[in-house]
DRENDO-1510 file (C-alpha; in Angstrom, 1 decimal, always signed):
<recs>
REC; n; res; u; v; w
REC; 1; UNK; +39.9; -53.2; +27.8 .
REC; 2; UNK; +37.2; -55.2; +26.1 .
REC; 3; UNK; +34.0; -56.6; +26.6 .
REC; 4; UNK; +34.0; -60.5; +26.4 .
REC; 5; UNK; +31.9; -61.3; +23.4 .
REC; 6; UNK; +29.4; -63.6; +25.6 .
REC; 7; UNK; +28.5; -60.6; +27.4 .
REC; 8; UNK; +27.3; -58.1; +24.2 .
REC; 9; UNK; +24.2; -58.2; +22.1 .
REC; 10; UNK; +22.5; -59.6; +25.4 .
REC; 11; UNK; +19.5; -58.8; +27.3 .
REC; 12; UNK; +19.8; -59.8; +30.8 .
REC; 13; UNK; +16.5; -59.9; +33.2 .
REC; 14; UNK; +18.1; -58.2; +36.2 .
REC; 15; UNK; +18.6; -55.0; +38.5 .
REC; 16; UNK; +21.0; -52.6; +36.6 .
REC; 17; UNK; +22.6; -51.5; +39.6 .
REC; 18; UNK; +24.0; -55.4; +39.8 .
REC; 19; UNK; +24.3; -55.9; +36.6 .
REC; 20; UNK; +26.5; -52.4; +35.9 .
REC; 21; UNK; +28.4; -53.5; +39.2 .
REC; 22; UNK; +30.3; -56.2; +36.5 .
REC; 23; UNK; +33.7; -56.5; +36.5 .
REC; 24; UNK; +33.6; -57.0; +32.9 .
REC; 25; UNK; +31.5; -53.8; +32.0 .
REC; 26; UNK; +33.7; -51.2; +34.1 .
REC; 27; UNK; +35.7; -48.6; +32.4 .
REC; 28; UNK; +34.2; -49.8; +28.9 .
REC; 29; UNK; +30.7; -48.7; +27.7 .
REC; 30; UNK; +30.6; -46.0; +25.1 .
REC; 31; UNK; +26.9; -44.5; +25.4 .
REC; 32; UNK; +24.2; -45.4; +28.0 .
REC; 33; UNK; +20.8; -44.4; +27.2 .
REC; 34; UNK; +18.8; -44.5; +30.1 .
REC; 35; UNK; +15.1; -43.8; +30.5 .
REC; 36; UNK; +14.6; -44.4; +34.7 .
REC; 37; UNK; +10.9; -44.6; +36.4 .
REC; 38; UNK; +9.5; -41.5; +36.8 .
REC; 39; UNK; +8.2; -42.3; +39.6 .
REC; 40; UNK; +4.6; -41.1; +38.7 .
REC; 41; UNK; +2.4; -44.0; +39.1 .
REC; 42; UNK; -1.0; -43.2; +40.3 .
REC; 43; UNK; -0.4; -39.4; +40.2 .
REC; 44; UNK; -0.8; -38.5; +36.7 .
REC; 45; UNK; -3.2; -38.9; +33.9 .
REC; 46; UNK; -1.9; -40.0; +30.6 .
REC; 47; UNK; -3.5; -41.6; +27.6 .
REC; 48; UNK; -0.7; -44.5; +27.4 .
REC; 49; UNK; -1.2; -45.2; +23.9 .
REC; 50; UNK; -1.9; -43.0; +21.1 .
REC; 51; UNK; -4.7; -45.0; +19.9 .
REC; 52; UNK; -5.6; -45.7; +23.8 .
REC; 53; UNK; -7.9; -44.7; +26.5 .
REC; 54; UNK; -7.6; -42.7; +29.2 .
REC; 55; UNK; -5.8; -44.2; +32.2 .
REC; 56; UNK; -3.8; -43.6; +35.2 .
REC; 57; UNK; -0.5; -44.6; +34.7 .
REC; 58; UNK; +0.1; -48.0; +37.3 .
REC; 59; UNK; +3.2; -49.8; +37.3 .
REC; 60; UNK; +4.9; -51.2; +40.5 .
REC; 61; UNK; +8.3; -50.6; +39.3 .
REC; 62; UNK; +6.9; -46.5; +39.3 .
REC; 63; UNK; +6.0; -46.4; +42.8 .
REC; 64; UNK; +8.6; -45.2; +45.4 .
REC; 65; UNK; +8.6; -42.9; +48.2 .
REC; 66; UNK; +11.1; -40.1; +47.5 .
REC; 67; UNK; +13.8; -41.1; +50.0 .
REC; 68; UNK; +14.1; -44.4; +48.3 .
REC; 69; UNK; +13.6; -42.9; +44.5 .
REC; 70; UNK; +16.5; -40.6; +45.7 .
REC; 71; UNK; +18.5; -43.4; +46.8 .
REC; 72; UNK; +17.9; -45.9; +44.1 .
REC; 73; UNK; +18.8; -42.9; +41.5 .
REC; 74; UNK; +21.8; -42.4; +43.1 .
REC; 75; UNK; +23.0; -46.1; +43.0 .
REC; 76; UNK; +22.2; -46.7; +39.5 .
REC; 77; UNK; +24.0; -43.3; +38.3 .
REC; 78; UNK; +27.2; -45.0; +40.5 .
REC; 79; UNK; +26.7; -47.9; +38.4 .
REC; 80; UNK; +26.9; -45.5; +34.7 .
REC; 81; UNK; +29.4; -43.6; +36.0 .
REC; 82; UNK; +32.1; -46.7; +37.0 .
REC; 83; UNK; +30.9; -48.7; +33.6 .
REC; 84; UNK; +31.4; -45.7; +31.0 .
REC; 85; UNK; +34.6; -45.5; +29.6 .
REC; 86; UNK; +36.6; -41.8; +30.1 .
REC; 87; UNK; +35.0; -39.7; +27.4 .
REC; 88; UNK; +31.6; -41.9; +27.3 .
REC; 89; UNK; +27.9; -40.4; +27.7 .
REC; 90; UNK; +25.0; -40.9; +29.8 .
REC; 91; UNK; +21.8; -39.6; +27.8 .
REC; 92; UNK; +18.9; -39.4; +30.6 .
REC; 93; UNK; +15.2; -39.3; +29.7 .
REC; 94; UNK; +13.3; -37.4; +32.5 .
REC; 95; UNK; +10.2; -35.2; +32.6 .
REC; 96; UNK; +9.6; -32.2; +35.2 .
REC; 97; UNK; +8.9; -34.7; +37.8 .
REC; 98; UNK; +12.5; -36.2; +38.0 .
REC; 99; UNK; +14.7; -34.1; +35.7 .
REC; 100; UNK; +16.6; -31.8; +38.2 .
REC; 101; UNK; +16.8; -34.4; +41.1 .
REC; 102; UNK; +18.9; -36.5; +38.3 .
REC; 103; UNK; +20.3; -33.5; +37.4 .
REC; 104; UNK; +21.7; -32.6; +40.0 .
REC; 105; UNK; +22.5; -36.0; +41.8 .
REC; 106; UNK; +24.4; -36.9; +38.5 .
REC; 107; UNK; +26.9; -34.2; +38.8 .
REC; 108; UNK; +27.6; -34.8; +42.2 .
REC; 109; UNK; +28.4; -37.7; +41.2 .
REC; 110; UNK; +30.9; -36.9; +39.0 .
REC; 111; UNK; +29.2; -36.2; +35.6 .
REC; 112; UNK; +29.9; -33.1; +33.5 .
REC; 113; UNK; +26.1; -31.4; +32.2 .
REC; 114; UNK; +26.7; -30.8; +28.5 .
REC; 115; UNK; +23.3; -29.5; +27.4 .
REC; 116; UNK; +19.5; -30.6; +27.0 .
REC; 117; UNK; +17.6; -31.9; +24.1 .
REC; 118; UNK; +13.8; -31.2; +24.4 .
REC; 119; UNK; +11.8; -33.7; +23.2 .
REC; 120; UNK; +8.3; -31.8; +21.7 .
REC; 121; UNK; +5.5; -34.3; +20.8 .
REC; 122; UNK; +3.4; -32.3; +18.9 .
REC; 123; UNK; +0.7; -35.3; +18.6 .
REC; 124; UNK; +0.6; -34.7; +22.7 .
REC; 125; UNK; -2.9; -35.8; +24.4 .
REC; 126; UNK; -4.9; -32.9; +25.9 .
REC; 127; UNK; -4.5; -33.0; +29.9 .
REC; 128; UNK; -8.1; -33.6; +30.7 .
REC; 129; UNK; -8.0; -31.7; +34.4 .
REC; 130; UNK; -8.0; -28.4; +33.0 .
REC; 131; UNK; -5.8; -27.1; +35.8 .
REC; 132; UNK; -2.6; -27.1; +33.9 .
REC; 133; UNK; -0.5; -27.3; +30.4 .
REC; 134; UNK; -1.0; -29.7; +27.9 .
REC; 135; UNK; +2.3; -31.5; +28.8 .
REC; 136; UNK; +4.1; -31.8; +25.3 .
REC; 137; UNK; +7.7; -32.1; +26.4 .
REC; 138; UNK; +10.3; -34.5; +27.9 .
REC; 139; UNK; +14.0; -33.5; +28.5 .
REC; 140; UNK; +17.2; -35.6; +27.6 .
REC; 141; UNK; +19.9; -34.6; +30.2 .
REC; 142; UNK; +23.1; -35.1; +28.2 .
REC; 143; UNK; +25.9; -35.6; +30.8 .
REC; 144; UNK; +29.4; -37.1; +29.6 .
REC; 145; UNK; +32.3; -38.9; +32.4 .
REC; 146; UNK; +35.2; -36.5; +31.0 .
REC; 147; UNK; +35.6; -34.0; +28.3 .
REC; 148; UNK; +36.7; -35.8; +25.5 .
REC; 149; UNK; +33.2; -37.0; +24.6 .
REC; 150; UNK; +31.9; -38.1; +21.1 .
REC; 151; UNK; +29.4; -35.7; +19.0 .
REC; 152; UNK; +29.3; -36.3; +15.4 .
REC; 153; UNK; +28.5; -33.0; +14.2 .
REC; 154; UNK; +27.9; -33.4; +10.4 .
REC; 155; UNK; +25.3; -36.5; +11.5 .
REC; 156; UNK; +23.7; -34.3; +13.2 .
REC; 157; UNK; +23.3; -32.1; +10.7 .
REC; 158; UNK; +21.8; -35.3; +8.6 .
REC; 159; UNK; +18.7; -34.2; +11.0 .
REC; 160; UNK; +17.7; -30.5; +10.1 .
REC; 161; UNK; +16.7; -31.2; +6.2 .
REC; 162; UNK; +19.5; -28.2; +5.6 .
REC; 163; UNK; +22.5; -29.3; +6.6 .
REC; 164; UNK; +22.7; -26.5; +9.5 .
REC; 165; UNK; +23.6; -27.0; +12.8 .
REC; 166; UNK; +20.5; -29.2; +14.9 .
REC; 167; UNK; +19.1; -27.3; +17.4 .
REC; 168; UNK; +18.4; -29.1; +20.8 .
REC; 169; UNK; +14.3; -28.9; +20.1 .
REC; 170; UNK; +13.2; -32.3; +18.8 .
REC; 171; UNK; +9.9; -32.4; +16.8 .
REC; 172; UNK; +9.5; -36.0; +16.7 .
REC; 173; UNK; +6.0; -37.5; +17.0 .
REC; 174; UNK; +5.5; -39.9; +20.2 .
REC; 175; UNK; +4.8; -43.7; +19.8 .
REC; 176; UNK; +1.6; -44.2; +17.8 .
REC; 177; UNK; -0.6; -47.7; +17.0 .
REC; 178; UNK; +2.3; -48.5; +14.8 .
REC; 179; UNK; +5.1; -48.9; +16.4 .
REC; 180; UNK; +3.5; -49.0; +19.9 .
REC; 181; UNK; +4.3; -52.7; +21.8 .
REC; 182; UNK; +2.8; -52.2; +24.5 .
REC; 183; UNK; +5.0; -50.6; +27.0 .
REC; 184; UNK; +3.8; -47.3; +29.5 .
REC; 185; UNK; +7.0; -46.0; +28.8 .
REC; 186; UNK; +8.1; -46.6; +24.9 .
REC; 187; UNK; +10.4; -44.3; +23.3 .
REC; 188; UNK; +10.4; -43.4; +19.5 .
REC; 189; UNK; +12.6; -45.4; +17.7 .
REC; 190; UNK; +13.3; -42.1; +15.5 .
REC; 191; UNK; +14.4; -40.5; +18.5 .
REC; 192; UNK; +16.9; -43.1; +19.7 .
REC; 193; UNK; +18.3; -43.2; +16.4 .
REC; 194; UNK; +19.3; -39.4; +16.7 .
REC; 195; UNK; +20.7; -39.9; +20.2 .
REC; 196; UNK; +22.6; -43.2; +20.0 .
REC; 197; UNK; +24.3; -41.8; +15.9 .
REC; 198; UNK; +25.4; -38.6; +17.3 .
REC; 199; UNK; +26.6; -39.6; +20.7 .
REC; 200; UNK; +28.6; -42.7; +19.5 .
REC; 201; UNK; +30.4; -44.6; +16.9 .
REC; 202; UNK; +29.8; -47.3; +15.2 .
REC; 203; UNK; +31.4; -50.3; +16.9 .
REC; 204; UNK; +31.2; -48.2; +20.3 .
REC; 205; UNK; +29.2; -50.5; +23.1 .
REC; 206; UNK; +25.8; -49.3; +24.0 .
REC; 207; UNK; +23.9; -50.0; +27.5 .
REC; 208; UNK; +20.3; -49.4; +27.9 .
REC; 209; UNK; +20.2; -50.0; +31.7 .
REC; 210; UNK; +16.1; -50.1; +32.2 .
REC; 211; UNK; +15.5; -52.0; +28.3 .
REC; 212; UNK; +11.6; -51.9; +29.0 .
REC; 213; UNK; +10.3; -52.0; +24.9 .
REC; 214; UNK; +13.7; -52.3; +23.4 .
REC; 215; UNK; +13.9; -49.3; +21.2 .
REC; 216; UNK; +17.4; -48.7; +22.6 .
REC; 217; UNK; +18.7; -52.2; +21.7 .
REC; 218; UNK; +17.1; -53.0; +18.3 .
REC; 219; UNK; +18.3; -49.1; +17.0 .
REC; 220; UNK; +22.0; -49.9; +18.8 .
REC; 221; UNK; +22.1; -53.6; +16.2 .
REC; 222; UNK; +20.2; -51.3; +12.9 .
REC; 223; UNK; +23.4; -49.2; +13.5 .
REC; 224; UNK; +26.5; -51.5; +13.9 .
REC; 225; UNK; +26.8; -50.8; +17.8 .
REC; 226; UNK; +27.7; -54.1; +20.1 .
REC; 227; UNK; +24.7; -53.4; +22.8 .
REC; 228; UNK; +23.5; -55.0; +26.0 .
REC; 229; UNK; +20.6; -54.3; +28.6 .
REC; 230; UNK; +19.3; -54.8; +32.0 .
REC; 231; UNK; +15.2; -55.1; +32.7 .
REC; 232; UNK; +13.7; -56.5; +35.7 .
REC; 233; UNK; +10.5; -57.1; +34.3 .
REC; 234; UNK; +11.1; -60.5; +32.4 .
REC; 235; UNK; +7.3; -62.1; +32.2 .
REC; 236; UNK; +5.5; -58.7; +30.6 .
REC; 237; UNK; +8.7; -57.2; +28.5 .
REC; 238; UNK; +11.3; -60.3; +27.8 .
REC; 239; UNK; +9.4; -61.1; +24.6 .
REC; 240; UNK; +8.9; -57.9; +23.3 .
REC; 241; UNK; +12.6; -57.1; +24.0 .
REC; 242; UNK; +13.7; -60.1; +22.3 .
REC; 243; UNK; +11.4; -60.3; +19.2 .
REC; 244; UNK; +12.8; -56.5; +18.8 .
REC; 245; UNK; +16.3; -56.7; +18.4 .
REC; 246; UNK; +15.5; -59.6; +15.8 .
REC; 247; UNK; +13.6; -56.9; +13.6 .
REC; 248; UNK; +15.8; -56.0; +10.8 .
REC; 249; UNK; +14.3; -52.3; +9.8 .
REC; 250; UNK; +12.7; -49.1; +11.5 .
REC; 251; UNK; +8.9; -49.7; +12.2 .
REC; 252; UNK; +8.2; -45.7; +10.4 .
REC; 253; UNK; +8.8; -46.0; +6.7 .
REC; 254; UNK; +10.0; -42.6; +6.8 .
REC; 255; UNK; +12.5; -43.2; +9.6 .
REC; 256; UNK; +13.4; -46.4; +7.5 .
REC; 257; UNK; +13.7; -44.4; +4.6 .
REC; 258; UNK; +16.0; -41.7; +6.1 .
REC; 259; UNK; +18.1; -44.7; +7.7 .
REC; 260; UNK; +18.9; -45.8; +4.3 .
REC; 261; UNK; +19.7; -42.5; +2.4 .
REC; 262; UNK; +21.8; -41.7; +5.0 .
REC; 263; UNK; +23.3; -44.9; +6.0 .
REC; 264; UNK; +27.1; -44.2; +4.6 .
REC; 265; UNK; +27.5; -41.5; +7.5 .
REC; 266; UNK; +25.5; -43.6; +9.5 .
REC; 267; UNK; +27.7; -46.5; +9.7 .
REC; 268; UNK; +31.0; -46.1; +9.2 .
REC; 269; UNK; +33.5; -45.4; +12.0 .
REC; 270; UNK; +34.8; -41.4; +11.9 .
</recs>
């Protein structure tokens, strides 16, 4: 089964748990990437940008009271699960505050737990209430529907500078004045590209179901992957998202650089 072609390389400004829910999209998607709320609005202080100031961290779509986080995850991990294809993988971002609720409500649903990557950001900001750890890591849950999942082994290996095996610790710096857009949440675009070129093929469909800043859908197009995304925050992230996934090159010149030394492996179906 196939995607029609009207409904790839699109951006739609809508709930993910609808938009998954599509006929069209079940049994087909290759890799999602998904980087949920945390739901830590107004809890936590984090210097958003690394050229910022210090703020509390306040979004509306970050605010929910547990039973409905709870709830709400498990919908939307019904909606990965029914649109993955057998064999396809569900790579969650998550912190300490959400990790092993997803956890474990993703294999109840149905999900095999393959592993962690841990993110370290080594250019961290200081936690300025001296009452706990500098907080320097996120987690990726890797979870796959199935056991016959994709991991290209000798791409990752394009990662290490040695050609040996890549370890699940991730030394990648987090968003800085450069690439920043704007968004609470923004991923690396370095980090995506490691995530969506081991975990999928080129030509395999990739779903970002909360889009936000768009890494996930600008790195999907760099790297020859048909992609699509859901974000319900049209008026503050629809232009970002869109001018993105018209860029035509990673915003790092050394990610850019990397990209095209190693863009043989990279690209072609194996």
């Amino acid at each position: 089964m196939s995607i029609p072609s009207l409904l790839v390389n699109r951006i739609f400004y809508e709930d993910c748990v609808a938009g998954l829910a599509r006929p069209e999209y079940q049994g087909v998607i290759s890799l999602i990437f998904a980087d949920p709320p945390y739901n830590v609005s107004g809890k936590a202080m984090a210097n958003v940008f690394e050229h910022g100031n210090w703020e509390k961290i306040d979004a509306e779509w970050d605010q929910m009271p547990p039973a409905e986080y709870e709830e709400f995850t498990i919908q939307w991990l019904a909606g990965a699960y029914s649109a993955l294809k057998e064999g396809g993988t569900l790579m969650i971002s998550a912190s300490y505050h959400n990790a092993f609720l997803i956890g474990y409500l993703a294999q109840k649903q149905g999900f095999q737990l393959r592993g962690d990557v841990i993110w370290y950001k080594r250019t961290a900001v200081p936690n300025v209430t001296r009452r706990t750890y500098r907080h320097s890591t996120e987690i990726l849950i890797w979870l796959t529907k199935g056991n016959k999942y994709t991991f290209n082994y000798e791409v990752a290996k394009l990662f290490t500078g040695d050609n040996k095996q890549l370890r699940n610790l991730w030394d990648i710096l987090k968003v800085g004045q450069k690439e920043s857009v704007g968004h609470p949440a923004q991923k690396p675009e370095e980090l995506l590209l490691r995530v969506i070129a081991i975990h999928s093929k080129p030509g395999d469909v990739v779903c970002d179901p909360f889009a936000g800043s768009g890494t996930t859908l600008k790195v999907a197009k760099l790297l020859n992957r048909p992609f699509f995304g859901f974000e319900v925050d049209e008026a503050d992230f629809g232009a970002i998202i869109e001018r993105r996934v018209q860029e035509t090159r990673f915003v790092i010149d050394r990610v850019q650089q990397f990209f095209e030394e190693n863009s043989p492996l990279l690209l072609t179906p194996g």
